[in-house]
C-alpha positions in Angstrom: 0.0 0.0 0.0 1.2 3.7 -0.7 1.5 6.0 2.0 -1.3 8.2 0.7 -3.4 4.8 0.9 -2.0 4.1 4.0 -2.2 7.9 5.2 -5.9 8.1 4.2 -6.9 4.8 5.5 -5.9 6.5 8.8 -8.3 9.6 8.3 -11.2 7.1 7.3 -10.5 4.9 10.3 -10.5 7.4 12.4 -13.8 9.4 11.1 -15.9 6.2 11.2 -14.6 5.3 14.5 -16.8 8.3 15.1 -19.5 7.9 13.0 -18.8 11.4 11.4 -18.8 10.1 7.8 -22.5 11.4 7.9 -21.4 15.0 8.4 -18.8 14.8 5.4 -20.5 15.8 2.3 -18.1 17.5 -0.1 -19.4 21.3 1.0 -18.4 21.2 4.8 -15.1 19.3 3.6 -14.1 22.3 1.4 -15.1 24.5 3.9 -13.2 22.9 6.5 -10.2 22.6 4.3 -10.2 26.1 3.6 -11.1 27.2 7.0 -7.7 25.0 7.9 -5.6 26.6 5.4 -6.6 29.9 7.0 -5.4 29.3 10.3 -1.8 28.2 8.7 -2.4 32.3 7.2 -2.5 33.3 10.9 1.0 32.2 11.8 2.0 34.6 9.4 0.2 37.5 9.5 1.0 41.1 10.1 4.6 39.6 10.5 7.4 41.5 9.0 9.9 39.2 7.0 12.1 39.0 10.3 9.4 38.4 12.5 8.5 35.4 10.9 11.8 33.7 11.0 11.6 34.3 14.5 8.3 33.1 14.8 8.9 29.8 12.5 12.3 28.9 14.6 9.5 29.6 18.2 6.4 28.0 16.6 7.3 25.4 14.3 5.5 22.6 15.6 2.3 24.9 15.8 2.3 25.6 12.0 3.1 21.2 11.6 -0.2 21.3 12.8 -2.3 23.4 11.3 -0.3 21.9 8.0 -1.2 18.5 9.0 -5.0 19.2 9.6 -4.8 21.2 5.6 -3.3 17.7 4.6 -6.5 15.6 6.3 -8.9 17.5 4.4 -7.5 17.2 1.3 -6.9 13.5 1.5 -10.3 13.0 3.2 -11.8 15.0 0.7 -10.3 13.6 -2.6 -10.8 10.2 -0.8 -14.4 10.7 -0.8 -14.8 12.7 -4.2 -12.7 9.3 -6.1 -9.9 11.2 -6.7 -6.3 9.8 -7.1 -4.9 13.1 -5.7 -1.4 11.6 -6.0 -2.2 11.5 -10.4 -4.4 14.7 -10.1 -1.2 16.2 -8.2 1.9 14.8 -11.4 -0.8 16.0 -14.1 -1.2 19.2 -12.5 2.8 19.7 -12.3 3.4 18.8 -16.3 0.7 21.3 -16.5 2.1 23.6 -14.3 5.4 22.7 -16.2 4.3 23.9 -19.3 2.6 27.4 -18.3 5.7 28.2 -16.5 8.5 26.8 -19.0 11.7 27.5 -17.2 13.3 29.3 -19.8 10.6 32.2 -19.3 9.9 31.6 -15.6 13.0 30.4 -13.6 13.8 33.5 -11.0 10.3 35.6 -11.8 7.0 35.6 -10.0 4.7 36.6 -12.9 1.4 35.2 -13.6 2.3 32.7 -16.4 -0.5 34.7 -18.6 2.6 37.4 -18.1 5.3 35.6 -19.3 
């Protein structure tokens, strides 16, 4: 077994231990997954670019957290939605590949529309 398998065998072990599969419809899982993602945001904001190397070095295992609970949703989510989210992530970065070609991208943060 992969560890995605393996990872997200974990998260559905654990939901139905609690009988919270019945709460999961795809909605509330995006919602959680983006409310997740916006408490990794708080770590960082209002932080000047010193302050958060501070703050990484004092709070690391904080942010491993909220990280970690990002990860559950998506692997929960793209469990329950069918989705190989290891392919859907490699076809993504070929496309990703060929919208930022590194001749035109490598060292620039434009939009690759901008390139």
């Amino acid at each position: 077994m992969n560890q995605i398998k393996a990872l997200t065998k974990v998260i559905n072990d654990f939901r139905d231990a609690r009988d919270w599969r019945q709460f999961h419809n795809p909605k509330d899982c995006a919602i959680s997954l983006s409310l997740e993602a916006s408490e990794v945001l708080e770590h960082f904001q209002w932080k000047s670019p010193e302050e958060i190397k501070k703050y990484i070095k004092e709070n690391k295992k904080d942010i491993a957290e909220e990280l970690a609970d990002v990860f559950y949703w998506v692997l929960l989510l793209s469990n329950d939605l069918d989705i190989d989210v290891e392919k859907a992530f490699m076809l993504k970065m070929q496309k990703n590949g060929k919208k930022y070609p590194i001749k035109k991208a490598k060292g620039k943060h434009t939009k690759y529309t901008q390139l």
